[in-house]
C-alpha positions as a Markdown table, in Angstrom:
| # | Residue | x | y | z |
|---|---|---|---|---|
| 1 | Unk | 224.8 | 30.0 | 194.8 |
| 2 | Unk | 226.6 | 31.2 | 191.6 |
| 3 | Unk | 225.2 | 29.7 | 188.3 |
| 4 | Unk | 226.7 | 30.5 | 184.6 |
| 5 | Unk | 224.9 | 34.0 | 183.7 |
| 6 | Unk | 226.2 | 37.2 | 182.6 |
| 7 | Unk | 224.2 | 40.6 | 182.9 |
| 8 | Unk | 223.4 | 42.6 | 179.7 |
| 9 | Unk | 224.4 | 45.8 | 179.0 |
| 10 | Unk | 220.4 | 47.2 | 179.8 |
| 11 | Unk | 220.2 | 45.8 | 183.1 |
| 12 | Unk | 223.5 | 47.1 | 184.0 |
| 13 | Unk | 222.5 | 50.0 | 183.1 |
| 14 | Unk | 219.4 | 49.9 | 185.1 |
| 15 | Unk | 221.7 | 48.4 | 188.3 |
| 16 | Unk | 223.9 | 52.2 | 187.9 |
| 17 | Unk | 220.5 | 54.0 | 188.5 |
| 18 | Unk | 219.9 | 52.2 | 191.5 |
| 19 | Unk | 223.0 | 52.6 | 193.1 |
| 20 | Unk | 223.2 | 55.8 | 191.8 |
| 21 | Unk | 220.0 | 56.8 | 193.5 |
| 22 | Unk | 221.0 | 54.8 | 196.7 |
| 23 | Unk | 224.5 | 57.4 | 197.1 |
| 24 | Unk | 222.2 | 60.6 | 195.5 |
| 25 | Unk | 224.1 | 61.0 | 193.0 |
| 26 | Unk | 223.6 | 61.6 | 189.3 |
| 27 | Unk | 223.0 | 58.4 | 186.7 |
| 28 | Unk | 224.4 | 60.4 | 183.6 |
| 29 | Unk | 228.2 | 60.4 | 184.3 |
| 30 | Unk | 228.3 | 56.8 | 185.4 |
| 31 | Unk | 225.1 | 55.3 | 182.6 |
| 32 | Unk | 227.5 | 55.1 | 179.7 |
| 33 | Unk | 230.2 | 53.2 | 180.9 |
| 34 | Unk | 227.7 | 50.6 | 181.6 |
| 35 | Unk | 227.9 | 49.0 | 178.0 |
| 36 | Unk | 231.4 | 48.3 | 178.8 |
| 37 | Unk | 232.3 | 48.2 | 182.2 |
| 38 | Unk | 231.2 | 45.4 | 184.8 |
| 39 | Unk | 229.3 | 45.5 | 188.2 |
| 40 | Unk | 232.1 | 45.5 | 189.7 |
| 41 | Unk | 234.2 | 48.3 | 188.4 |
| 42 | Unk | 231.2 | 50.6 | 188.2 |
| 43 | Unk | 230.3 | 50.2 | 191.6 |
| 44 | Unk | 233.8 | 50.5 | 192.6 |
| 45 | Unk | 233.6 | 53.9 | 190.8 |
| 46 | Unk | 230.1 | 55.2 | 191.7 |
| 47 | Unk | 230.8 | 54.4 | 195.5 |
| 48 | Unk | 234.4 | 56.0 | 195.1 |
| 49 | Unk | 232.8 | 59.6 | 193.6 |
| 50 | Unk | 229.8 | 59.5 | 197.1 |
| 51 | Unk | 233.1 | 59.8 | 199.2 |
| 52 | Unk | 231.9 | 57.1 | 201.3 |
| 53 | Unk | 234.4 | 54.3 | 200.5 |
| 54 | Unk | 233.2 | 50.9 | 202.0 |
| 55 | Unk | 236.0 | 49.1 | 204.9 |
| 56 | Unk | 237.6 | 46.4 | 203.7 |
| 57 | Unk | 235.3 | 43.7 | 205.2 |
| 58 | Unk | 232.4 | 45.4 | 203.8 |
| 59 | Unk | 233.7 | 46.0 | 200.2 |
| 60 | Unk | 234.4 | 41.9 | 199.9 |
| 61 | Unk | 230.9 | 41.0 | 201.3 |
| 62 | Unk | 229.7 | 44.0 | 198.5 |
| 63 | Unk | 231.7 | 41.9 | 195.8 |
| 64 | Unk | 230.1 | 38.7 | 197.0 |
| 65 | Unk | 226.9 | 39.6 | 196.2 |
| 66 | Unk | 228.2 | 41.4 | 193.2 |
| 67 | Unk | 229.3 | 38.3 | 191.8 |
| 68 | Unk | 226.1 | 36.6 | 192.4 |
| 69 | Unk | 224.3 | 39.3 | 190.6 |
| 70 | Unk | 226.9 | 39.1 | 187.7 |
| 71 | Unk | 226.3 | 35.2 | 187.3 |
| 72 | Unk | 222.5 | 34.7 | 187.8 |
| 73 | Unk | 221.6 | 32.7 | 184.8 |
| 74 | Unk | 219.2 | 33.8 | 181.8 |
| 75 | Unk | 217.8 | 30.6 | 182.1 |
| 76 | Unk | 214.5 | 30.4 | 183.1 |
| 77 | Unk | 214.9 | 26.6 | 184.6 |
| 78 | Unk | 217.9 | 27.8 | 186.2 |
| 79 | Unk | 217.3 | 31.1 | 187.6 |
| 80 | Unk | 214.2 | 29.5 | 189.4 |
| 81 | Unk | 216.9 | 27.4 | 191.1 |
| 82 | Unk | 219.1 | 29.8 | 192.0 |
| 83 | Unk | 216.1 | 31.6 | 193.5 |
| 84 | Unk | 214.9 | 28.6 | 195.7 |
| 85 | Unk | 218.0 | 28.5 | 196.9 |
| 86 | Unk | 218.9 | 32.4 | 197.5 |
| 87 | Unk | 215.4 | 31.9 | 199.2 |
| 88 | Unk | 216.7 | 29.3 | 201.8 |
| 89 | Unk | 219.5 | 31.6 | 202.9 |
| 90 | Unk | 217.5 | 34.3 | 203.7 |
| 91 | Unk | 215.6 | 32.0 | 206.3 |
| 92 | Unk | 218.4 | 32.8 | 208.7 |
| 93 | Unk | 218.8 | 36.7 | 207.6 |
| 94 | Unk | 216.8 | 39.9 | 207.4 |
| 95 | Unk | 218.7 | 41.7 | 205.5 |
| 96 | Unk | 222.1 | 41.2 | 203.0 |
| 97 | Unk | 224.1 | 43.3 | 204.9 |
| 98 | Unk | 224.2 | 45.8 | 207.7 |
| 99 | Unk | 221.3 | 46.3 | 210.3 |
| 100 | Unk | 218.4 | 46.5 | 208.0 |
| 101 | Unk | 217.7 | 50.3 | 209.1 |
| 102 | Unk | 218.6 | 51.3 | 205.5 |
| 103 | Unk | 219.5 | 48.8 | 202.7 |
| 104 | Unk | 223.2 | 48.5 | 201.9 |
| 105 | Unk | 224.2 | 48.3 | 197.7 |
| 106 | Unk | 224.5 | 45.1 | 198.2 |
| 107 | Unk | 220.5 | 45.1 | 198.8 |
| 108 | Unk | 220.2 | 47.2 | 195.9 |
| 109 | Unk | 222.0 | 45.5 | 193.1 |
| 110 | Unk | 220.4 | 42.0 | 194.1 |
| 111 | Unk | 217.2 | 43.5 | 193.9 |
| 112 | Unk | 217.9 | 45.4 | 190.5 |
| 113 | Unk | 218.7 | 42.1 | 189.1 |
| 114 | Unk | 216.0 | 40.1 | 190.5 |
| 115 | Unk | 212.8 | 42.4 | 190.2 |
| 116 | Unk | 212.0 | 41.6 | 186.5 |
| 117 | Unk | 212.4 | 37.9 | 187.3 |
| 118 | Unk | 210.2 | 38.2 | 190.2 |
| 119 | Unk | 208.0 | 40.4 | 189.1 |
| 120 | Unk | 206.9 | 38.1 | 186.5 |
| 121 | Unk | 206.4 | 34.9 | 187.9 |
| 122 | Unk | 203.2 | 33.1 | 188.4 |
| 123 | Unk | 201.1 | 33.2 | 191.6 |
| 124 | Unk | 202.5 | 29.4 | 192.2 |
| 125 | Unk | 206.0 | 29.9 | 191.7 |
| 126 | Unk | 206.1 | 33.4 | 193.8 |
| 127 | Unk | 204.4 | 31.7 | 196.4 |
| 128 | Unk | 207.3 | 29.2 | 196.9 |
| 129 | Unk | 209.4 | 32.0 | 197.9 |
| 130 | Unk | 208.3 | 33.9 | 201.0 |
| 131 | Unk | 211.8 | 35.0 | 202.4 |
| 132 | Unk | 212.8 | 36.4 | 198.7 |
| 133 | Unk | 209.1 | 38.6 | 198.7 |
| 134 | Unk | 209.3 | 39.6 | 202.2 |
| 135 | Unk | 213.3 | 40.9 | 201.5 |
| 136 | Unk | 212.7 | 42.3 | 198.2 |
| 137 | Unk | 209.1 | 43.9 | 199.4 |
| 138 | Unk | 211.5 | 45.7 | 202.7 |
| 139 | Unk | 213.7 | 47.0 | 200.3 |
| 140 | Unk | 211.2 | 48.6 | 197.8 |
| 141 | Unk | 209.4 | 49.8 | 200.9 |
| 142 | Unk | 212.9 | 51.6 | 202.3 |
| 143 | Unk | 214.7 | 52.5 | 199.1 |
| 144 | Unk | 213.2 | 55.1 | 197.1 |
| 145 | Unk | 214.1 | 54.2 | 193.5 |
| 146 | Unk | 211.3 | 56.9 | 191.7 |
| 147 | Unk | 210.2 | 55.2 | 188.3 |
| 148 | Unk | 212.8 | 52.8 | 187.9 |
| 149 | Unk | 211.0 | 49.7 | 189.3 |
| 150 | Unk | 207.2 | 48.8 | 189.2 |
| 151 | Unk | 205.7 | 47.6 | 192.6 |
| 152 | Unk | 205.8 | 44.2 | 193.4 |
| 153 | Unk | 202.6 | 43.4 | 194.9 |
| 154 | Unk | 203.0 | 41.2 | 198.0 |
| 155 | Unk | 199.7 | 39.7 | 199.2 |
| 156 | Unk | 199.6 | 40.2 | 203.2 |
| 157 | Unk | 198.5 | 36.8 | 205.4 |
| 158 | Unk | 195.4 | 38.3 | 207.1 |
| 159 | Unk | 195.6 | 38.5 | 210.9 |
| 160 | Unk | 193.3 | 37.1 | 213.9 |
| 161 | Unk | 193.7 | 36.7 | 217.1 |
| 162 | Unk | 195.6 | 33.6 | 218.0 |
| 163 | Unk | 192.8 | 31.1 | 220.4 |
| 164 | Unk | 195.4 | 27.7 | 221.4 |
| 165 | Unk | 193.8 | 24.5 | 222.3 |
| 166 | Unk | 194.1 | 25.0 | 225.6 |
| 167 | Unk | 192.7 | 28.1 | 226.0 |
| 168 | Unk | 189.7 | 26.6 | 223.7 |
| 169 | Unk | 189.7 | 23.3 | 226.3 |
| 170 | Unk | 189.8 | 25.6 | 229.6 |
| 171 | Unk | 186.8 | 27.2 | 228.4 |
| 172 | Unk | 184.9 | 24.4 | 227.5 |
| 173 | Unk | 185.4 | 22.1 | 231.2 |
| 174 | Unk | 185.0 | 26.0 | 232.7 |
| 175 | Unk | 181.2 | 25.7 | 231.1 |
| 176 | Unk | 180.9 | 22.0 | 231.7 |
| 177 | Unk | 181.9 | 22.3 | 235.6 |
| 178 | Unk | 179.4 | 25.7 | 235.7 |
| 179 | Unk | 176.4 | 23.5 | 234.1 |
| 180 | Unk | 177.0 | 20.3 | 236.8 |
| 181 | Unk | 177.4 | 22.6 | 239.9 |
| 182 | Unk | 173.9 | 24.2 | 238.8 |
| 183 | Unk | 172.4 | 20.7 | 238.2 |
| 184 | Unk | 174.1 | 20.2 | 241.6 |
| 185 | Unk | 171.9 | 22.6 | 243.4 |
| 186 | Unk | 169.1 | 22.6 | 241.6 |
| 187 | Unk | 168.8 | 18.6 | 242.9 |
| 188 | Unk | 170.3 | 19.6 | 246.4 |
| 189 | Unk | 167.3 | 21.6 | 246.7 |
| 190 | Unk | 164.2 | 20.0 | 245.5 |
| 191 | Unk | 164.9 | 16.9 | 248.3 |
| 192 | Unk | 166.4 | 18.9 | 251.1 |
| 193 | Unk | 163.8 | 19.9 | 254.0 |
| 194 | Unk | 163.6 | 23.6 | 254.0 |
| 195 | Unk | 166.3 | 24.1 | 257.1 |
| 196 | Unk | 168.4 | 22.2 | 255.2 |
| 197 | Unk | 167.6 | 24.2 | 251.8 |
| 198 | Unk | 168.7 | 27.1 | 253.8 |
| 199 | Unk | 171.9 | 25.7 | 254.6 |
| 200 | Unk | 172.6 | 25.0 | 251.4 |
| 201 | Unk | 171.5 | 28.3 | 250.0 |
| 202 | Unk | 174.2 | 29.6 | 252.4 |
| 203 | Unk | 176.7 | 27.5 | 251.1 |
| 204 | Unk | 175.6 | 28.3 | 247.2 |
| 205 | Unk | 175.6 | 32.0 | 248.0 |
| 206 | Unk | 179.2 | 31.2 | 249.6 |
| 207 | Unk | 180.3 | 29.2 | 247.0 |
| 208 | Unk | 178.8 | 32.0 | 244.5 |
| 209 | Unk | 181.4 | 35.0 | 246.1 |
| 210 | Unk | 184.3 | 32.9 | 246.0 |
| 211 | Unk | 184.0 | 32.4 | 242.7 |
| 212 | Unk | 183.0 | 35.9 | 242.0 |
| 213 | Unk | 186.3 | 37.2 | 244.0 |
| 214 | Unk | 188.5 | 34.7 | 242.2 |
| 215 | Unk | 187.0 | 36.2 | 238.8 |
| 216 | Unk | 187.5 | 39.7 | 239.6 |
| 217 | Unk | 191.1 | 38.9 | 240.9 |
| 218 | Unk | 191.7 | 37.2 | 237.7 |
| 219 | Unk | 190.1 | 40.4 | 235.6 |
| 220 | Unk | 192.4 | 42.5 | 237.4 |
| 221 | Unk | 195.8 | 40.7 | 236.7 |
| 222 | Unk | 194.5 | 40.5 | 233.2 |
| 223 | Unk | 193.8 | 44.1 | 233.5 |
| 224 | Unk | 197.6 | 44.3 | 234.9 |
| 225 | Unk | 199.0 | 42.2 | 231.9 |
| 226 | Unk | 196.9 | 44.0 | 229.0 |
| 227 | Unk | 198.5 | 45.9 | 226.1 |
| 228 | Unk | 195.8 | 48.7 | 226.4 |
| 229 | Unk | 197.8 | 50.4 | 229.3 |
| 230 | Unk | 200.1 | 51.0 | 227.1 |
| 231 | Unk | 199.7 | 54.3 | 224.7 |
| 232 | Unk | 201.9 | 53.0 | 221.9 |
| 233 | Unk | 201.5 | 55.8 | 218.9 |
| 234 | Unk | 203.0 | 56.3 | 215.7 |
| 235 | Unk | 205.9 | 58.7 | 215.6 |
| 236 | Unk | 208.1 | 60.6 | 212.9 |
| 237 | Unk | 212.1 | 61.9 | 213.9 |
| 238 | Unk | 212.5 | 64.9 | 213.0 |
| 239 | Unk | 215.8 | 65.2 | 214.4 |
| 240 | Unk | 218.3 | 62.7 | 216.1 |
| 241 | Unk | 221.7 | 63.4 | 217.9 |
| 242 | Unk | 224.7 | 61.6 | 219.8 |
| 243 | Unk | 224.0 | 61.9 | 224.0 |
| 244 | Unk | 226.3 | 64.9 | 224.6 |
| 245 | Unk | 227.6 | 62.3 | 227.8 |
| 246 | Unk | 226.8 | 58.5 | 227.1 |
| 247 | Unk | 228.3 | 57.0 | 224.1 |
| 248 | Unk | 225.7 | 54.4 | 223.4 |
| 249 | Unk | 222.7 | 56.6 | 223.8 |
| 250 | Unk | 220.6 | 58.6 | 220.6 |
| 251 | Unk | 218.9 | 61.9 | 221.6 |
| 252 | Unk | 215.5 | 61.8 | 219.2 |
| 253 | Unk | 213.2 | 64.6 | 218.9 |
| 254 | Unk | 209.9 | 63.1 | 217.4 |
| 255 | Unk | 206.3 | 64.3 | 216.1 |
| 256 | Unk | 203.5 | 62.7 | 217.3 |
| 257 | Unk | 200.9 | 64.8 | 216.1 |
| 258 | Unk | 201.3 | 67.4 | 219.5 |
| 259 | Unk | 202.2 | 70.4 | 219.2 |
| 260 | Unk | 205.4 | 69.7 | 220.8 |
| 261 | Unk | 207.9 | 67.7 | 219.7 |
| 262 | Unk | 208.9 | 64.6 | 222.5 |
| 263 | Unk | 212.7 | 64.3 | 222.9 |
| 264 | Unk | 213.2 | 60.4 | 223.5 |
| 265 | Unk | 216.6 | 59.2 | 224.6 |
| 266 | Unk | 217.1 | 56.0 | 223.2 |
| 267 | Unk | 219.9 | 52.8 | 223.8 |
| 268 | Unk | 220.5 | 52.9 | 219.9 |
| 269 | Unk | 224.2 | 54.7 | 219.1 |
| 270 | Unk | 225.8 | 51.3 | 218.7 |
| 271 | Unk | 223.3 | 50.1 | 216.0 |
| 272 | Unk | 222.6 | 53.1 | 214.2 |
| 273 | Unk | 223.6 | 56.7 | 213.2 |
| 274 | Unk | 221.8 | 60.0 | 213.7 |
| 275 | Unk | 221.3 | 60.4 | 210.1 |
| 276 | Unk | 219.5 | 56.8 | 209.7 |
| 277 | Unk | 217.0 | 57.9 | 211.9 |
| 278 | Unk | 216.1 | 61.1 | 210.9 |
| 279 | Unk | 212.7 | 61.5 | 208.9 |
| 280 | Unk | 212.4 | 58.1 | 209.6 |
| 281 | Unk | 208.9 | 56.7 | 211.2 |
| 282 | Unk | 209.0 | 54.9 | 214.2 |
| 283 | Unk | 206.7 | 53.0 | 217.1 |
| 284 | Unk | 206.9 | 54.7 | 220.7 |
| 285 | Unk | 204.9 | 54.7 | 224.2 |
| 286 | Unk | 204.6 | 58.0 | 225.1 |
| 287 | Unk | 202.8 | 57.9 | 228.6 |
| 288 | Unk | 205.6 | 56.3 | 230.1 |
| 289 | Unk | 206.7 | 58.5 | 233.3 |
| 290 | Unk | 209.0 | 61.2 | 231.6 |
| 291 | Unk | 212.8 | 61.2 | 233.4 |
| 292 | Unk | 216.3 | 61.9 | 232.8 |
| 293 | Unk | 219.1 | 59.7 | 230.9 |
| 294 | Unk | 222.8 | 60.6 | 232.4 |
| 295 | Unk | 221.0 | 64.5 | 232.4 |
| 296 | Unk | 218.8 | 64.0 | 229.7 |
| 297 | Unk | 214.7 | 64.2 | 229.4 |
| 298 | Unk | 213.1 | 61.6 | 227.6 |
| 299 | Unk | 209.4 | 62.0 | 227.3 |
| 300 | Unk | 208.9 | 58.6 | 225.9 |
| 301 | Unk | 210.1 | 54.7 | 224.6 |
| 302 | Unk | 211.2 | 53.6 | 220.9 |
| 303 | Unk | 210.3 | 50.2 | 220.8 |
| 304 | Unk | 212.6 | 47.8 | 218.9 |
| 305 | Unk | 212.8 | 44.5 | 217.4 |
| 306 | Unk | 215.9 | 42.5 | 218.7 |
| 307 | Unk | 217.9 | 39.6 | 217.7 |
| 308 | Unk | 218.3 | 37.1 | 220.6 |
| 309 | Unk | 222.0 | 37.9 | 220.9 |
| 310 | Unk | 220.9 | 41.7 | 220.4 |
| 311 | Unk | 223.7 | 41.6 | 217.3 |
| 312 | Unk | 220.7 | 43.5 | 215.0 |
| 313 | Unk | 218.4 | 46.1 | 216.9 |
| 314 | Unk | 216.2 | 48.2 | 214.8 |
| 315 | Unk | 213.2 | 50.5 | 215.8 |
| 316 | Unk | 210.0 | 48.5 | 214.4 |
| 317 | Unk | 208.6 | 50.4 | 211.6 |
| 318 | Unk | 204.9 | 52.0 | 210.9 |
| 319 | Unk | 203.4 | 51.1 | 207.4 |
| 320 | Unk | 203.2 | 54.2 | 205.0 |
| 321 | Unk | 200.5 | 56.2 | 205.2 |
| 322 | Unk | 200.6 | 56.0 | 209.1 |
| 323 | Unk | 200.3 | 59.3 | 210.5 |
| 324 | Unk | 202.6 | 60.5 | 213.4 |
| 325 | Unk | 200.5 | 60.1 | 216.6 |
| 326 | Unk | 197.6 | 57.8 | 215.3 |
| 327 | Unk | 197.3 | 55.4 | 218.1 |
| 328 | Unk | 198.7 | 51.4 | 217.5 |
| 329 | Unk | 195.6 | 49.2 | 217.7 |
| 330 | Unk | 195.3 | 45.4 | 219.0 |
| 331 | Unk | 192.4 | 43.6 | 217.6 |
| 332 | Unk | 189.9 | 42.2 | 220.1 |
| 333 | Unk | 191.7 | 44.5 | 223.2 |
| 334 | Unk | 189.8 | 47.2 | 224.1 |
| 335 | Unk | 190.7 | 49.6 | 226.7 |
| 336 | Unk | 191.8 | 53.2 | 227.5 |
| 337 | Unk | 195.6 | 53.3 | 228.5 |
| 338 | Unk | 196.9 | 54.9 | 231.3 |
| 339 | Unk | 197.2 | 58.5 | 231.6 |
| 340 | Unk | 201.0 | 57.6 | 232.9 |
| 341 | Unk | 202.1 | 54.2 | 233.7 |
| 342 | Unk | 203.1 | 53.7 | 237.5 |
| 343 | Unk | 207.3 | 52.4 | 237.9 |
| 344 | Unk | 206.1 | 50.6 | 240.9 |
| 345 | Unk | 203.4 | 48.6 | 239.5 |
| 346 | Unk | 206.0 | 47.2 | 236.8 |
| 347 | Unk | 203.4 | 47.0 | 234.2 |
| 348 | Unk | 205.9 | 47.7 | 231.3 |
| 349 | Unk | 207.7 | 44.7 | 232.8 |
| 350 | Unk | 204.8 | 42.3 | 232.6 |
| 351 | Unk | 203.5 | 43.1 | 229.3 |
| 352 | Unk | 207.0 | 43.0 | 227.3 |
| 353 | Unk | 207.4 | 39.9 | 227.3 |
| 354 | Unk | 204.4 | 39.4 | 225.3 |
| 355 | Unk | 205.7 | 41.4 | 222.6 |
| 356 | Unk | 207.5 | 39.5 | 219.6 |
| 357 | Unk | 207.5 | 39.6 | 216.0 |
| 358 | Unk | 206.3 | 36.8 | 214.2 |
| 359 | Unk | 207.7 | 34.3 | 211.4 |
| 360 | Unk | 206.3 | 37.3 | 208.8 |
| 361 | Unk | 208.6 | 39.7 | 210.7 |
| 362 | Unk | 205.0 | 41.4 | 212.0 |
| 363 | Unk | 205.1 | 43.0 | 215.6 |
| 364 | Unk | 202.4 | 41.5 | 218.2 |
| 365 | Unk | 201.2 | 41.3 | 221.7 |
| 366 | Unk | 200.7 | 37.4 | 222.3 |
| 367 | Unk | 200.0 | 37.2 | 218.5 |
| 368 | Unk | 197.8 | 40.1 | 218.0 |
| 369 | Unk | 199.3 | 42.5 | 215.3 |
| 370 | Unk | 200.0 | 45.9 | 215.8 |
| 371 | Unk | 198.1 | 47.3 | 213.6 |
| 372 | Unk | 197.5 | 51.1 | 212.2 |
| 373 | Unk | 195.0 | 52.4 | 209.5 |
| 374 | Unk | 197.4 | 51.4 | 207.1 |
| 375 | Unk | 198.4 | 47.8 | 208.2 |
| 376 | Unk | 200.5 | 46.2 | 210.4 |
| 377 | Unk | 203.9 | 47.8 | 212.5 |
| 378 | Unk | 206.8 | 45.3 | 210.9 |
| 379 | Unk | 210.7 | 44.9 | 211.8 |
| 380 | Unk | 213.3 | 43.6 | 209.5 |
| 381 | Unk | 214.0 | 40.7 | 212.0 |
| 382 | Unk | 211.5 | 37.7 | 212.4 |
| 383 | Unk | 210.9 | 35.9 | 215.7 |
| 384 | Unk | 212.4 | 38.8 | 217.4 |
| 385 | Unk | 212.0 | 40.4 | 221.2 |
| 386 | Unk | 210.1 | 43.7 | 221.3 |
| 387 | Unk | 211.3 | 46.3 | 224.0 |
């Protein structure tokens, strides 16, 4: 993807802020030798002086992206290229690097050099790159970069609940088969003699509770299948820790608006640290039946987005402006959850499976957002398995 382009001594300068911000440390003693210095070396020396010195595999995958920065064209022609294409690699990726909890400097100095390119494009052009928006609108929603960069404004699809043909098809031979079994018996009855009305009044009325029982029995394993058992809220860590006995385990204590904070014990030590998690917002049932993890409580269940061969696992994430125990909504599925769910009933296990994120990288249950009063609960991984 490289293309003849060199980086002036400005945007360089604006790339140190970001990275600078990214490792909390400050711009000043690093700004000046941006006139001078490349991408390279100055990275080298601002990730040197936040004592956290990439590995060697992740330094070169750093430099890769490094160099692509340092070469995108000025062109406007050939920029626009380069982006198409940066575009078709990120159909297979969430992120540049890492798990996507927290962006790496790779993320960062891509984006520094792309925002004023994509910032500016026209309506037609931006919408010809949806993986470039949705990547570059995760990282300005997870990076805090102050004043540095305006907003890009990325225009949400709207959501409805998904109706397939066949559901649309069932309904209509359901009401077609309902009009001719009425016609039916409306005929039956007019040129039977009366004993013979009765008889088939019997068999109507008979006819009539078998359909009824085989209605409610469907309305109850509907019932059994339907999100709104579930009491999935909006939640905040306020403080995470390694299981004192299980390496692969996080201890989480999160807000969700009670007056207690829950301790959740979640499966997460091998995808994330402690510090990744903490003040961070996250999506959770809480009236699952509280129990202990190798001697642990947890009083509740992170949900997560997961890669098929679980190689990226991330805890979906709550828009901002969600407040910790609003209540996740599904539109179109009403229905008051359980006060705690029952093991033996495995309703947790039937309704999973229903729970995905979509091509947009937005969580749903058979389709149906997740949505709060500030939009929809998202993951950095599309197509993925919620659980």
């Amino acid at each position: 993807m490289a293309a003849n382009g060199s980086i002036n001594s400005t945007k360089r300068q604006l790339i140190v802020s970001s990275l600078c911000k990214h490792f909390s440390l400050d711009p000043t003693k690093f700004v000046g030798d941006a006139k001078e210095s490349d991408i390279k070396t100055l990275y080298s020396s601002i990730s040197k002086s936040s004592g956290k010195d990439s590995s060697s595999a992740h330094h070169d995958e750093v430099m890769k992206w490094i160099e692509f920065a340092e070469s995108f064209p000025a062109d406007s022609k050939a920029s626009l290229d380069v982006l198409s294409k940066f575009n078709e690699e990120l159909t297979s990726k969430s992120v540049l690097l890492g798990n996507g909890l927290r962006p790496s400097e790779a993320e960062v100095v891509v984006f520094s050099t792309l925002h004023s390119l994509v910032i500016d494009l026209p309506n037609a052009d931006q919408e010809k790159l949806p993986h470039v928006l949705r990547w570059m609108d995760y990282i300005q929603s997870k990076e805090v970069f102050g004043e540095l960069f305006e907003k890009i404004v990325v225009e949400k699809a709207r959501f409805e609940p998904v109706v397939t043909k066949v559901e649309v098809e069932s309904n209509a031979k359901k009401t077609t088969q309902s009009s001719k079994n009425a016609d039916k018996s409306e005929a039956d009855s007019d040129t039977k003699t009366t004993d013979v009305g009765k008889k088939a009044t019997g068999d109507k009325d008979a006819t009539q509770e078998k359909k009824k029982s085989s209605e409610t029995e469907a309305a109850e394993k509907d019932k059994e299948l339907s999100v709104s058992l579930l009491n999935i809220q909006v939640g905040l860590i306020r403080k995470a820790w390694k299981h004192p006995s299980a390496d692969s385990l996080l201890v989480e204590e999160i807000d969700v608006g009670e007056a207690k904070l829950r301790q959740v014990v979640s499966g997460l030590a091998k995808y994330c640290n402690p510090d990744e998690l903490t003040n961070r917002r996250v999506v959770l049932i809480t009236n699952v039946k509280p129990g202990k993890l190798r001697d642990v409580v947890s009083e509740g269940l992170v949900l997560c987005a997961s890669k098929e061969d679980h190689t990226v696992v991330e805890p979906l994430l709550p828009p901002e402006g969600a407040k910790p125990g609003e209540r996740v909504s599904f539109s179109g599925i009403d229905g008051k959850p359980e006060d705690v769910l029952n093991p033996k009933k495995k309703q947790l296990e039937k309704i999973t499976p229903h729970l995905f994120t979509d091509e947009k990288c937005v969580a749903t249950f058979k389709g149906i957002p997740f949505m709060t009063s500030a939009g929809p609960c998202t993951s950095s991984i599309p197509k993925a398995s919620i659980k």
